[in-house]
DOMIDO-143054 format. One record per residue (C-alpha): residue number from 1; z, y, x; residue in three letters. Coordinates in Angstrom, 3 decimals, decimal comma, padded with zeros to 6 digits. Example, Ala and Ser with C-alpha at 12.3 -4.5 7.8 and 13.67 -1.06 7.14 Angstrom:
2
  resi        zz        yy        xx  resn
     1   007,800  -004,500   012,300   ALA
     2   007,140  -001,060   013,670   SER
This chain:
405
  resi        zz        yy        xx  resn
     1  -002,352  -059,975  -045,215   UNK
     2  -002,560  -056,943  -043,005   UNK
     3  -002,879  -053,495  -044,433   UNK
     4  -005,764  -051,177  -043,007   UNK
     5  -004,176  -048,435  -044,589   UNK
     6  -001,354  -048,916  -042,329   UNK
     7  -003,068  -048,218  -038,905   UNK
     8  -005,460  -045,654  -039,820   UNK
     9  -005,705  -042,602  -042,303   UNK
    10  -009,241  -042,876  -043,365   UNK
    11  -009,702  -044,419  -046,916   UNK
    12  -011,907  -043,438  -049,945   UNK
    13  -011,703  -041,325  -052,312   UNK
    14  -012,888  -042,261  -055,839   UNK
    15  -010,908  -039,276  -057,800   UNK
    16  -009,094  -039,312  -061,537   UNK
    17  -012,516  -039,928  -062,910   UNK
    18  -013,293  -043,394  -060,784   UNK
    19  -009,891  -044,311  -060,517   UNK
    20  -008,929  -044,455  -064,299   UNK
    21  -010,494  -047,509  -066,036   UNK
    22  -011,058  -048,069  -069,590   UNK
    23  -008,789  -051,284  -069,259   UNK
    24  -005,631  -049,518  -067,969   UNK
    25  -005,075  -048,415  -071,654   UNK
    26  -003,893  -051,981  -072,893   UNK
    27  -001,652  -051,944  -069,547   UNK
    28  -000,102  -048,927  -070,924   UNK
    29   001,144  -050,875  -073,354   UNK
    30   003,089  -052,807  -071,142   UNK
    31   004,705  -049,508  -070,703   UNK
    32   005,290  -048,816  -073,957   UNK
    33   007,402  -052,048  -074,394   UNK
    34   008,997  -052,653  -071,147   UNK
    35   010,321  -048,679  -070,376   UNK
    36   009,917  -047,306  -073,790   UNK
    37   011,515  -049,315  -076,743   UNK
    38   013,164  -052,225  -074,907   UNK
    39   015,891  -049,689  -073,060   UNK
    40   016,112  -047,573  -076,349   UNK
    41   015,645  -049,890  -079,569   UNK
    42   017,365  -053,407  -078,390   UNK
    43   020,617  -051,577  -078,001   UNK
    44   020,595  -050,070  -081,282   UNK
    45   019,165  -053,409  -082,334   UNK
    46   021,834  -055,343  -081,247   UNK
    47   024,953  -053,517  -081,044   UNK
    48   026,458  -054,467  -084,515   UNK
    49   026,975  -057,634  -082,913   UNK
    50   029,084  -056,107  -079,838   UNK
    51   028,599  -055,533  -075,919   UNK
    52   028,498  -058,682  -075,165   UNK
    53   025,257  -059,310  -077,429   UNK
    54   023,628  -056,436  -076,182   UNK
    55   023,383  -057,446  -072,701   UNK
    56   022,326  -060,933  -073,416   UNK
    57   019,094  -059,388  -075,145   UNK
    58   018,714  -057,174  -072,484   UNK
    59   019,075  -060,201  -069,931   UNK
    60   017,256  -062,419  -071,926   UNK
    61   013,884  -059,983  -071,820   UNK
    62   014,803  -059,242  -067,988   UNK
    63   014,764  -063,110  -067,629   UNK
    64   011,823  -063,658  -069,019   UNK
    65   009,949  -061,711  -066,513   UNK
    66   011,475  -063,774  -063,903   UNK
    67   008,305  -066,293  -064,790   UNK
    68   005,820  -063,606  -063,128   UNK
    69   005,859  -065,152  -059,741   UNK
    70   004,784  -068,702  -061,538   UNK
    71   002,590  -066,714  -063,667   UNK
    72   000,544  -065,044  -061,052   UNK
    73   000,666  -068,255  -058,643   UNK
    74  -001,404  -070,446  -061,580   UNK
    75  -003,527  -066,835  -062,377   UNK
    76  -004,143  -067,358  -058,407   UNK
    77  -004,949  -070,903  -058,295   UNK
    78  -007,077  -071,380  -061,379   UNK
    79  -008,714  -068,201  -061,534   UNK
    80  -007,732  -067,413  -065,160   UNK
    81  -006,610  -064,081  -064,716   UNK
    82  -008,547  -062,473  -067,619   UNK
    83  -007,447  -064,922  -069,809   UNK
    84  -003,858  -064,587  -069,214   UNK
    85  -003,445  -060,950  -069,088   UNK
    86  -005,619  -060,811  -072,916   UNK
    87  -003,995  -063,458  -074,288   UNK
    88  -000,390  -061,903  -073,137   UNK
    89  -000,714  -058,838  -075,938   UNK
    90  -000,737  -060,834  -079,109   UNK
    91   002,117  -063,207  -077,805   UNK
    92   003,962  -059,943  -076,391   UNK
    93   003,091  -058,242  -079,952   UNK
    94   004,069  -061,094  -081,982   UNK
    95   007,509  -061,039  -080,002   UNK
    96   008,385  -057,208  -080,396   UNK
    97   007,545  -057,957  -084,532   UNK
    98   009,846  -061,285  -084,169   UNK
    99   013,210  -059,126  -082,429   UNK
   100   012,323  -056,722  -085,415   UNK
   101   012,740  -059,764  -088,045   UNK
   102   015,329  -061,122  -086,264   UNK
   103   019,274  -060,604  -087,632   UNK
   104   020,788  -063,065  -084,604   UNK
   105   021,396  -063,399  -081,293   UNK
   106   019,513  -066,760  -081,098   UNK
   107   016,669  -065,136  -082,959   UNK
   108   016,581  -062,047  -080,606   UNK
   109   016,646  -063,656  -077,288   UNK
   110   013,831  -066,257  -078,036   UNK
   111   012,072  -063,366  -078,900   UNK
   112   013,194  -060,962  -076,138   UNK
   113   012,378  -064,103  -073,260   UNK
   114   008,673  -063,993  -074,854   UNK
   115   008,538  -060,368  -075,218   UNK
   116   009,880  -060,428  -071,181   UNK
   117   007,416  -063,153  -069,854   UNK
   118   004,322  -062,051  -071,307   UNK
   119   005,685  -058,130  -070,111   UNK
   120   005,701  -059,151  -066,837   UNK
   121   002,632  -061,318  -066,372   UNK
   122   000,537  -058,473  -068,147   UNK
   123   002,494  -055,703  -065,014   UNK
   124   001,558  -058,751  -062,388   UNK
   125  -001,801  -059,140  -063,448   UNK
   126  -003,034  -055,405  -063,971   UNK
   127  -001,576  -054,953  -060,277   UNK
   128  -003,956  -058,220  -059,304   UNK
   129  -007,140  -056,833  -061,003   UNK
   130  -006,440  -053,705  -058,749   UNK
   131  -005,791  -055,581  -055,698   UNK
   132  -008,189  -058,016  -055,653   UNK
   133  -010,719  -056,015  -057,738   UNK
   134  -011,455  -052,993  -055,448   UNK
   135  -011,744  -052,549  -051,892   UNK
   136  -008,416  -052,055  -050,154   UNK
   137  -009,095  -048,665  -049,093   UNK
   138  -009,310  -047,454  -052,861   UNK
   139  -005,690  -048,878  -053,543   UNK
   140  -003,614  -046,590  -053,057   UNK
   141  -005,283  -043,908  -055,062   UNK
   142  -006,007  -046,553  -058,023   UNK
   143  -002,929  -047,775  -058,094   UNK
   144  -001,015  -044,155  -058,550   UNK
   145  -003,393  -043,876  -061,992   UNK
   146  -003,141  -047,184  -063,014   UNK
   147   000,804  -046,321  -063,049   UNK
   148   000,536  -042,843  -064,341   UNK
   149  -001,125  -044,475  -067,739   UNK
   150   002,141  -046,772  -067,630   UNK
   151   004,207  -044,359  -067,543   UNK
   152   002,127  -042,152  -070,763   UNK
   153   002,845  -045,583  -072,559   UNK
   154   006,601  -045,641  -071,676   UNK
   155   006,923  -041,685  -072,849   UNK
   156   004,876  -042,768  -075,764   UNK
   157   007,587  -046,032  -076,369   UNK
   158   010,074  -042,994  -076,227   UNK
   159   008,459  -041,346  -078,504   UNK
   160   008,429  -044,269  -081,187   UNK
   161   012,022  -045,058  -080,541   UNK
   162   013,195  -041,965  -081,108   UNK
   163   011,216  -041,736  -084,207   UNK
   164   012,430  -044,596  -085,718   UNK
   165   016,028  -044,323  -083,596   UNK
   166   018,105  -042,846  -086,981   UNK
   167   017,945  -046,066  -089,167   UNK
   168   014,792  -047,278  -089,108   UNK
   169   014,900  -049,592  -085,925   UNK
   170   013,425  -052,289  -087,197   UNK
   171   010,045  -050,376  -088,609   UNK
   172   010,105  -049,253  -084,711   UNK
   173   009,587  -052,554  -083,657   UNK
   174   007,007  -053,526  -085,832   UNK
   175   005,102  -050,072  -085,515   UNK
   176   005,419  -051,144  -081,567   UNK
   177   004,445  -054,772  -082,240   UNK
   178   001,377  -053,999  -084,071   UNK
   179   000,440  -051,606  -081,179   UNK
   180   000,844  -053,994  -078,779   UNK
   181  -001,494  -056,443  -080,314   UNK
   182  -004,241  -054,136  -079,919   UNK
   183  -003,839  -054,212  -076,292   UNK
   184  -006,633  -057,230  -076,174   UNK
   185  -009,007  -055,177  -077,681   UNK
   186  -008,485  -052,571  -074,862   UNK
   187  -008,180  -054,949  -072,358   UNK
   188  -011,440  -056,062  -072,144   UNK
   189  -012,584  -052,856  -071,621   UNK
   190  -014,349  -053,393  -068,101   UNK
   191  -012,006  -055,658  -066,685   UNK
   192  -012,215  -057,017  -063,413   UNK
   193  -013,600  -060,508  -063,136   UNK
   194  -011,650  -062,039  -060,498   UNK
   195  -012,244  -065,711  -058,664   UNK
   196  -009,470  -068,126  -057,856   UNK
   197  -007,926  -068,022  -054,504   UNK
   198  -010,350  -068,346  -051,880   UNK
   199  -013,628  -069,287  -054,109   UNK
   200  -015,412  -066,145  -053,611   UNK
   201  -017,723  -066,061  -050,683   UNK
   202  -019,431  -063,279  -051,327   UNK
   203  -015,738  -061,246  -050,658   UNK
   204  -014,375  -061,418  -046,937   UNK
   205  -010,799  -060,215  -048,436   UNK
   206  -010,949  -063,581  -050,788   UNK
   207  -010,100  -065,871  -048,139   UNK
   208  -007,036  -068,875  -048,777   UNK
   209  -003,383  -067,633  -048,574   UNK
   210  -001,845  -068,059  -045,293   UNK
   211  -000,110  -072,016  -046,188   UNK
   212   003,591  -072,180  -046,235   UNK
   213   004,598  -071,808  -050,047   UNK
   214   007,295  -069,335  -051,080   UNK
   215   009,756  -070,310  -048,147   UNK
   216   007,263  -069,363  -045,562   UNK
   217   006,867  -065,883  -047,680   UNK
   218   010,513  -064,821  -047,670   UNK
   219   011,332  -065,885  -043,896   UNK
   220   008,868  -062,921  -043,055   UNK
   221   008,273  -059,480  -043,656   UNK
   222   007,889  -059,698  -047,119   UNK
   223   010,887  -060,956  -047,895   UNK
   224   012,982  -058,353  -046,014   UNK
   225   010,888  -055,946  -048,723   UNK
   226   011,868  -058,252  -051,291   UNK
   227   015,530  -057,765  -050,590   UNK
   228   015,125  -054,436  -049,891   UNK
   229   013,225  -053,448  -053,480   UNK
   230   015,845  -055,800  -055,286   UNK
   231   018,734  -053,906  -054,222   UNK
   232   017,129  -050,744  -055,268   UNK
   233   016,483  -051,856  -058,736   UNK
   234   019,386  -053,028  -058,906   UNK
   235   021,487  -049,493  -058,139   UNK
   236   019,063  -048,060  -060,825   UNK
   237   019,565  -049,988  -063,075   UNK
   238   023,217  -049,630  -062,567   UNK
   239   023,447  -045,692  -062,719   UNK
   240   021,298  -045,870  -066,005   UNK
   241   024,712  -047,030  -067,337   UNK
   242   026,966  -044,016  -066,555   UNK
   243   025,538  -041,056  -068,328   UNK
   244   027,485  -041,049  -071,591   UNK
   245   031,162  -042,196  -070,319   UNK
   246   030,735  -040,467  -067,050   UNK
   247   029,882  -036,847  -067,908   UNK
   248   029,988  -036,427  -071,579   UNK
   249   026,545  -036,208  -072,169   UNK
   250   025,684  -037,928  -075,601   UNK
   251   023,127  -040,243  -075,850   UNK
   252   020,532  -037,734  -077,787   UNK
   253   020,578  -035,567  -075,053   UNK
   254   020,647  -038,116  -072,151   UNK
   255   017,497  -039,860  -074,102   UNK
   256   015,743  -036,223  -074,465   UNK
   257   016,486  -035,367  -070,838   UNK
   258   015,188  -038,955  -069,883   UNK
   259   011,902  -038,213  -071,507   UNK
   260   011,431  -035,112  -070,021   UNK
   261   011,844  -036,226  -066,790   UNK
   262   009,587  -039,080  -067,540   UNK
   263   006,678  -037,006  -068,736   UNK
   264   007,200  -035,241  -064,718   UNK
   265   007,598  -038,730  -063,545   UNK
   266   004,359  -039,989  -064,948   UNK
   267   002,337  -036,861  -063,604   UNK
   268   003,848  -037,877  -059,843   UNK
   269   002,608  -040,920  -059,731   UNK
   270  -001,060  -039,900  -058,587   UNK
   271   000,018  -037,897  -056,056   UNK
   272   002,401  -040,421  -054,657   UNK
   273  -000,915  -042,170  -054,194   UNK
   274  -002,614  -039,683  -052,635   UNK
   275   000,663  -039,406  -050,348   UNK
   276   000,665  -043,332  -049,607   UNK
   277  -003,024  -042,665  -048,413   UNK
   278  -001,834  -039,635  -046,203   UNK
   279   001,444  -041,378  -044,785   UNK
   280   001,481  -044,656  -045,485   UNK
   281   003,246  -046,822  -048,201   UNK
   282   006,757  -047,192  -046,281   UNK
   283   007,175  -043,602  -046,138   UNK
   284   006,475  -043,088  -049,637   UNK
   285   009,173  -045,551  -050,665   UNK
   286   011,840  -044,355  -047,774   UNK
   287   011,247  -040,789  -049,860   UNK
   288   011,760  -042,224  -053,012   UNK
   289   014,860  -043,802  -051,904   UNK
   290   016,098  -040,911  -050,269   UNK
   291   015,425  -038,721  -053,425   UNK
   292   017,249  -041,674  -055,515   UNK
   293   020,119  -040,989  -053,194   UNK
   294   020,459  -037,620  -052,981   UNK
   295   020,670  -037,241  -056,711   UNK
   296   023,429  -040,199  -057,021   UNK
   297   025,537  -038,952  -054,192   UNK
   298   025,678  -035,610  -055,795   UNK
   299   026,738  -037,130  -059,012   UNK
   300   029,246  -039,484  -057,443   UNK
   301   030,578  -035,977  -055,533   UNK
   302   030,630  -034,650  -058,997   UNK
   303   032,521  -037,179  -060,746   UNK
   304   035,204  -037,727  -057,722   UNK
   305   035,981  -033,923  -057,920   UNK
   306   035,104  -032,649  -061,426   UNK
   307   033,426  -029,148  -060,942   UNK
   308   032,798  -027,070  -063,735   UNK
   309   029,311  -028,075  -065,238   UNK
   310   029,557  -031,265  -064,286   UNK
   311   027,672  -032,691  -067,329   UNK
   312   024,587  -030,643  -066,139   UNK
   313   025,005  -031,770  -062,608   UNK
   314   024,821  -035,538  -064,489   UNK
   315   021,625  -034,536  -066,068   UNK
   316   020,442  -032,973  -062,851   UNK
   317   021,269  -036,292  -061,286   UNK
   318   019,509  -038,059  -064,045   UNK
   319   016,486  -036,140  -063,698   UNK
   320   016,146  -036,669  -059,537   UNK
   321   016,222  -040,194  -060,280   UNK
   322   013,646  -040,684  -062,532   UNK
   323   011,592  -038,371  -060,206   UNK
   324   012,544  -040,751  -057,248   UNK
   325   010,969  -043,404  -059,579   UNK
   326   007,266  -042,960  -058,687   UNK
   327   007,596  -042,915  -055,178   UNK
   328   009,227  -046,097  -055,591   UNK
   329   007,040  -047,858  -057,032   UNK
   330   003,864  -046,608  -055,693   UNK
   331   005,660  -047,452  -052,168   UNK
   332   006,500  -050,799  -053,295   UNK
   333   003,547  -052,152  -054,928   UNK
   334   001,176  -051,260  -052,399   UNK
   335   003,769  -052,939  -049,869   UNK
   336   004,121  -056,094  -052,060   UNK
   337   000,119  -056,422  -051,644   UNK
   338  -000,444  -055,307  -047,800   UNK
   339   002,582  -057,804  -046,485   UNK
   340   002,197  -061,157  -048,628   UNK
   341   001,170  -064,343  -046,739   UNK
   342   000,627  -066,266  -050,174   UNK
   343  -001,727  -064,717  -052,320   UNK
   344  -001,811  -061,355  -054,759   UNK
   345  -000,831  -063,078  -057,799   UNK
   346   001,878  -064,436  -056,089   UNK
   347   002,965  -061,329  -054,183   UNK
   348   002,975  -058,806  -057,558   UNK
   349   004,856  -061,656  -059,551   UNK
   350   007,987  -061,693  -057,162   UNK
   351   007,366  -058,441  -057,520   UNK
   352   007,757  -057,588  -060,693   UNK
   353   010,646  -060,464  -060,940   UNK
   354   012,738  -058,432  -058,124   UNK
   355   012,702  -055,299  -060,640   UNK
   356   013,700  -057,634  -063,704   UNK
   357   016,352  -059,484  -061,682   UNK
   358   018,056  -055,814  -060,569   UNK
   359   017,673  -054,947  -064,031   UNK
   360   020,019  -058,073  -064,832   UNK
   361   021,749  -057,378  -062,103   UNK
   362   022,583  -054,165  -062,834   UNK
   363   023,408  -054,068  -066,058   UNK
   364   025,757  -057,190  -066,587   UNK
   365   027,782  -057,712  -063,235   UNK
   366   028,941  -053,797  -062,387   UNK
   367   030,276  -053,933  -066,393   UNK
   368   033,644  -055,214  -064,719   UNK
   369   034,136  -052,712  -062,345   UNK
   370   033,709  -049,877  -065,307   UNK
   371   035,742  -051,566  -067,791   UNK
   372   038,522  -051,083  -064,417   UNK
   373   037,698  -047,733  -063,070   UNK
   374   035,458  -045,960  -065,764   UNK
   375   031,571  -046,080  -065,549   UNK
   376   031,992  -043,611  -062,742   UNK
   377   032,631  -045,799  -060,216   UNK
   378   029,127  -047,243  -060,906   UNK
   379   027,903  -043,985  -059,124   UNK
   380   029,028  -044,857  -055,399   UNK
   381   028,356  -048,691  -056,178   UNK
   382   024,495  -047,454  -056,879   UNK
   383   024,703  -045,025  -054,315   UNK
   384   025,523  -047,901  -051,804   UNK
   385   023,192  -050,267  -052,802   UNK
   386   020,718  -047,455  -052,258   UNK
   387   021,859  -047,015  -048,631   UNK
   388   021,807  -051,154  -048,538   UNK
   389   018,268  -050,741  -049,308   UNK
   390   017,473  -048,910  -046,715   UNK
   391   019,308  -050,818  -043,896   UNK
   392   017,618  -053,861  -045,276   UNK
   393   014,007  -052,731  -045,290   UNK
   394   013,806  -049,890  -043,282   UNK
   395   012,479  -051,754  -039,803   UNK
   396   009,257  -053,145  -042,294   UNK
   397   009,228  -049,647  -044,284   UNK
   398   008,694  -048,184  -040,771   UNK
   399   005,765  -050,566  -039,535   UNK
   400   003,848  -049,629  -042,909   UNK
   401   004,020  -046,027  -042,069   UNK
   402   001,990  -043,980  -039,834   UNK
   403   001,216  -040,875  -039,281   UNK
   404  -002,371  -038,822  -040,129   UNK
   405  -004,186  -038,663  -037,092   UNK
């Protein structure tokens, strides 16, 4: 699928007002879970029973979202998109609840790989009902609300962690679980009804998916992005790690600094989409990168020759990154949806399952390397894979560029 967005400048304009549906409240939800209590509460959760239980939980949600490609192919195929995306928030509910119960790692990891997979096929699908629900031109625009309400539900998952952070972890989850399940109520609130695949005549843009399967889609443009967006994640998800060990900043502070710059994250997110309209999606994301890297390379410059102050130049460096976020993903998701060759569904699940496998990535293999050199030395291994990224992707992040005539 071609983007027209990437050859010419001229799209619509539907504003905050016809951009923001009444649905995109149960996505924030996803939010809530997936960037709000998963990074804060499973830790605290878990860590009685040591490191290495800690990041199995951690992997074990991450894993689970690794279904989202398989989820949106059979969303794709069968046309049961509304189904699957309502009937995710009980399951996803039930599972945040069931980690809360839970007092083992067996117990925990069922629950985190449910708590994962219905995560990610709820992010896949609200991407889908935006894609394949509105006219391409609106995208862009769309798409930087529909993530701003995400990120009001992470900084509201914050907000419950912290609450219940000081000994009350497990009335967190619950509080979050029973929130969750509300997100069906919310969901049907004007949602989308979307055909299978190719089975809507009445919409030129519902034609089949180029044939070719999933092979065909990483041998081409696509999966250049794919490698590309992995790598990224994955050098985020590795500098999340440094913050305490690095530059003495304790976790209260790191967490309140976090959701600071999250609450300025969130508000980005629309104008990212305004700037994908203006520029294009590739140089929204070759920003975003660059702003991930700037911030890291200062760090790593910090932490190589200790200035004075370096703990504030950590939270500076904190702070860049999670306002290099939005570009990201604004960048990326409209790129997943203009380059695929196999269908929407399809396209937003490996997606989604690049960001959860850098998430793995990132937070179990690098551990080696710090328990070596210090978590420092995760700082120039990020800041690499950031300059990996862009080596990787940079010819496709180029073609879906242009420039306002």
């Amino acid at each position: 699928m071609t983007s027209e967005a990437s050859t010419t400048p001229q799209t619509a304009r539907v504003g905050m007002r016809g951009s923001i549906e009444p649905w995109f409240s149960a996505y924030a939800l996803a939010g809530l879970l997936v960037n709000g209590i998963v990074p804060l509460l499973i830790p605290l959760t878990v860590t009685s029973r040591g490191t290495v239980a800690v990041a199995a939980a951690l992997a074990a949600f991450f894993g689970g979202q690794l279904f989202a490609p398989v989820i949106g192919k059979i969303a794709d195929r069968t046309g049961g998109q509304r189904t699957i995306f309502l009937g995710s928030f009980p399951l996803m509910g039930v599972a945040a609840i069931g980690f809360g119960l839970s007092d083992g790692l067996l117990g925990w990891c069922v629950a985190a790989v449910v708590a994962g997979a219905t995560a990610g096929a709820v992010q896949t699908l609200g991407s889908v009902f935006i894609t394949e629900g509105h006219p391409e031109d609106e995208w862009d625009e769309r798409i930087g609300w529909f993530r701003f309400v995400f990120g009001m539900g992470q900084v509201s998952g914050l907000a419950i962690g912290a609450v219940f952070a000081d000994g009350h972890v497990h009335t967190g989850w619950y509080v979050a679980g029973v929130v969750i399940i509300f997100g069906t109520l919310l969901g049907r609130l004007r949602l989308p009804h979307l055909a299978s695949a190719g089975s809507d005549p009445a919409r030129p843009d519902s034609a089949p998916p180029t044939p070719g399967g999933l092979r065909r889609e990483l041998r081409g443009p696509f999966g250049r992005f794919l490698a590309s967006w992995f790598l990224a994640m994955t050098a985020v998800q590795t500098f999340l790690n440094v913050m305490k060990d690095a530059f003495a900043v304790s976790s209260s502070h790191t967490a309140s600094w976090y959701l600071l710059a999250s609450v300025v994250g969130a508000c980005l997110y629309p104008v990212c989409g305004r700037l994908a309209d203006r520029y294009g999606c590739g140089w929204v994301l070759r920003t975003g990168l660059l702003i991930t890297l700037t911030g890291l390379a200062v760090m790593t410059a910090a932490w190589i020759w200790h200035p004075s102050g370096d703990s504030w130049i950590g939270i500076a460096g904190l702070i860049l990154v999670a306002l290099g976020y939005p570009f990201d993903y604004i960048g990326a998701t409209k790129m997943a949806a203009d380059l695929t060759l196999d269908g929407q569904g399809s396209a937003m699940g490996l997606f989604n399952s690049a960001v959860a496998a850098g998430a793995i990535v990132g937070a179990t293999v690098p551990s080696s390397l710090a328990a070596r050199f210090g978590y420092g030395s995760l700082l120039p291994l990020a800041a690499g894979l950031i300059v990996a990224a862009l080596l990787v992707g940079w010819g496709v992040l180029a073609r879906e560029a242009y420039k306002p005539a």
